[in-house]
Structure formats: C-alpha cells, structure tokens
N, C-alpha and C positions, 0 to 999 in steps of 0.2 A: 573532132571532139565538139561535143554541142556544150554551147555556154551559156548555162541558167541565167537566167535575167533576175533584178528585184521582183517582188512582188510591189504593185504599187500599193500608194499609200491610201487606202481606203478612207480617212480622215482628212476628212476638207476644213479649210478654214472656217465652216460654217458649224463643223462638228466641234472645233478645239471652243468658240465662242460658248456652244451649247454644256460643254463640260465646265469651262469656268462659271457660268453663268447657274451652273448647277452647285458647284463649291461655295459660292458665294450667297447661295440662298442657305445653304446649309451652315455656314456661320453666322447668317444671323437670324437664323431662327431660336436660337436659347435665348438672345436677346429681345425677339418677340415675344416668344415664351414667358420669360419675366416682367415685360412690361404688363402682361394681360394678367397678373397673377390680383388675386382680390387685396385691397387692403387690410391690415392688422387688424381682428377686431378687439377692442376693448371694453371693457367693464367697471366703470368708476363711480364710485360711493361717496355721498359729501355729507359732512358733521357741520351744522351750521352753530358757531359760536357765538358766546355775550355781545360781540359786539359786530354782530349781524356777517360776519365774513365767515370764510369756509374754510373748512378744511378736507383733502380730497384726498383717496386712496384708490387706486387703480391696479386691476389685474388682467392681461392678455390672455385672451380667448382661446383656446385651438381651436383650429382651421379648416376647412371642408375637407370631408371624408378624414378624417383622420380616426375616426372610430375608439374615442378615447374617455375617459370620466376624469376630471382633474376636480379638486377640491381648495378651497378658498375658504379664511377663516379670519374676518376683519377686525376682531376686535383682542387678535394676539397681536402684543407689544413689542413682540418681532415681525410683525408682518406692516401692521399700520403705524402709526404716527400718531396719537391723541391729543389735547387740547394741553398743552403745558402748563397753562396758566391755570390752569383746575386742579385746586391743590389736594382735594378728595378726592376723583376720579380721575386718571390722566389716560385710561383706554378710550380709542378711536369708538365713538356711538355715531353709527351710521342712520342720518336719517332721510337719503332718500339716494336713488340708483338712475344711471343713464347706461345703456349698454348698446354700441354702432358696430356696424358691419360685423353682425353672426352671422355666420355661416346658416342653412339650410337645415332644418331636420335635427336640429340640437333642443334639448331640455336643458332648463334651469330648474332647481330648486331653492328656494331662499327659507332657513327657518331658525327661528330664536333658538332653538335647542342643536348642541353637536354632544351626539353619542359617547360613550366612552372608547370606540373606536373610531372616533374621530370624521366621524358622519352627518348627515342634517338631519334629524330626526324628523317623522310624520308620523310619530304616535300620540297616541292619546294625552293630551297636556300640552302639547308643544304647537304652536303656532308657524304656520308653514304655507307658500306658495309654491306651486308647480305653475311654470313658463313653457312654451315649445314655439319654433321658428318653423315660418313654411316657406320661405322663399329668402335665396340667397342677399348678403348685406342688410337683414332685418336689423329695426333698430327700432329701442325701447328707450325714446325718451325723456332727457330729468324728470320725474316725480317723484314722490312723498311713498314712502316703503308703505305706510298708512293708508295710501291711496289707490294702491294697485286692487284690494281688493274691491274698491266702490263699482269696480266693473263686472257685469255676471262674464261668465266662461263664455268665450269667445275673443273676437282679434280687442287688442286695444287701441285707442285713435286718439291719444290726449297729446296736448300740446305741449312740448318742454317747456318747463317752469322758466328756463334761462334764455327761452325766444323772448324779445322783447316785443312788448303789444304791437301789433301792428306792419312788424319789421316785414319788407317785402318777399324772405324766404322761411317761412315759419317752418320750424325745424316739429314735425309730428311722427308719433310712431309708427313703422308700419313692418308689416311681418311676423308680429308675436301674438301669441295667443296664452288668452290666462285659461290654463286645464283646469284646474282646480284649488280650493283654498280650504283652512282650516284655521278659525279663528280670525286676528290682524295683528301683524308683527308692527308694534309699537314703536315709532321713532325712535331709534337708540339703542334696539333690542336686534337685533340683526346680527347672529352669530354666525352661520355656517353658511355658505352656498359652495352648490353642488353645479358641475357644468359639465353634460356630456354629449358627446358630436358623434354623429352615425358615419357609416363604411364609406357613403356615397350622398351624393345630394339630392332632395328628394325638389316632386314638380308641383311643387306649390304655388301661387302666384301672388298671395295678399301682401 
C-alpha cells in the first residue's frame, strides 16, 4: 500500500509577511483616505453694527463633485440672527461675504431679489452677481457685497478686509471669477444666494 505524503506548504515565511503586510496596508487606507479629504468649505456674511463690531452668519458649502444646487437665504429670521439692539429692524443685513475652500467648478449667485419660489432672481429690476470657481479650495476673500462689482468679469485678487496691513500672510483671493453683474447689491440688501457644485472637478488652475 503506497502512503500519500502531505503536500508541502507552498507558503514561506516570506509569503505569510507579504499577506500581513498586505492587510495591514488595507486598514489603513480609509484612514488615508480621510486624512486627504478637502477641508469644509464655508460661506460667511458679516453685518457690521453702531458700534463698529459684527455680526456674522455662516453657511457650509457642498463639496467636490457632489452635483448639487443648495439655496441660502440670510436675511430669514430663522436662518440668521440680526442686530437686537435695532429696535426697527432686527433682520440680519448682510454687508459684506468671505467664502474658503470651494470646491472646483461651482457657481454662486448672490441677488437682492428671491422669487416667489424661493430663488435668486436675475430679472430685470433685481440686482444680482454671478461667481464661478476654477480651481479646487478657491477662496473669496472678506469684502464689501458693494465691492464685488468694482471688478470687470474676470478672476478677483483683493485683499481680505480682515488681513491686517502688512501682516506677513496676507490672506487674498484666488480661484473665483466674477461671470457677470447686473446692477450693485447694496450693503444690507443681500437676500438670496444660490450655490451649485458640478459632477466632477474641473482643471482650472487660478
């Protein structure tokens, strides 16, 4: 009677190495993964008050590729916070916008008029800006709602109002472009904005 032998173990201690060392890349890759993930961008508006201090209202961006249109509307009394001490008008009047880390290939629209569905208008009467980013983490920032249009269509490069003179990381815009304007949304007149992000990121570079 013949007596089968084992098969030997094809798996050397070099292979068992090469397997763990394979599981172990694969655990912590979703923690890779999230570390590389872009930071939150934001969207915040400030109402400067009598006695020169602010007040600020902030909305979260969505996020690359998300392929979305979200709407924003600062001067409901459920969404912002207004001047308390303003015993005539206590709605939030936005007078001037900082927006970091957009995403890629997103439009803004900012306009004193919201539709009765609840839109930004750019008809005739209403005063309105259209924004677009071309390169991802673009940022737009602090200035004067007032001020956005002193630039023709093209990227904008102003200096945040809240850098201080001189400071050695001046904080400037870069990534947005003013598409177009109609009229000038007047400090404190800033009703509706419109924010919407495309499928994918587009290869912009400004």
């Amino acid at each position: 009677m013949t007596t089968l032998k084992p098969m030997p173990n094809s798996c050397t201690d070099h292979c068992g190495r090469f397997i763990a060392l394979t599981l172990l890349i694969g655990c912590l890759l979703p923690l890779g993964a999230q570390a590389a993930q872009d930071p939150q961008s934001v969207l915040t508006l400030y109402q400067t008050v009598e006695n020169g201090s602010e007040l600020s209202c902030s909305e979260t961006v969505p996020g690359p590729g998300t392929n979305t249109t979200a709407w924003f509307f600062p001067r409901d009394p459920e969404r912002c916070q207004g001047n308390e001490q303003d015993e005539e008008d206590k709605v939030f009047k936005p007078h001037s916008i900082r927006i970091r880390n957009a995403p890629a290939a997103a439009k803004f629209i900012l306009s004193d008029t919201k539709t009765n569905q609840h839109r930004c208008s750019q008809e005739q009467g209403s005063n309105w800006i259209e924004l677009e980013t071309t390169s991802p983490l673009a940022a737009l920032e602090k200035m004067g709602l007032d001020k956005i249009t002193d630039y023709p269509p093209g990227y904008i490069y102003n200096l945040g109002s809240d850098t201080a003179e001189g400071a050695p990381r001046a904080a400037r815009s870069k990534g947005f472009k003013l598409v177009a304007f109609q009229g000038v949304i007047d400090q404190g007149k800033l009703n509706c904005i419109e924010i919407t992000t495309s499928a994918g990121e587009s290869s912009g570079g400004k």
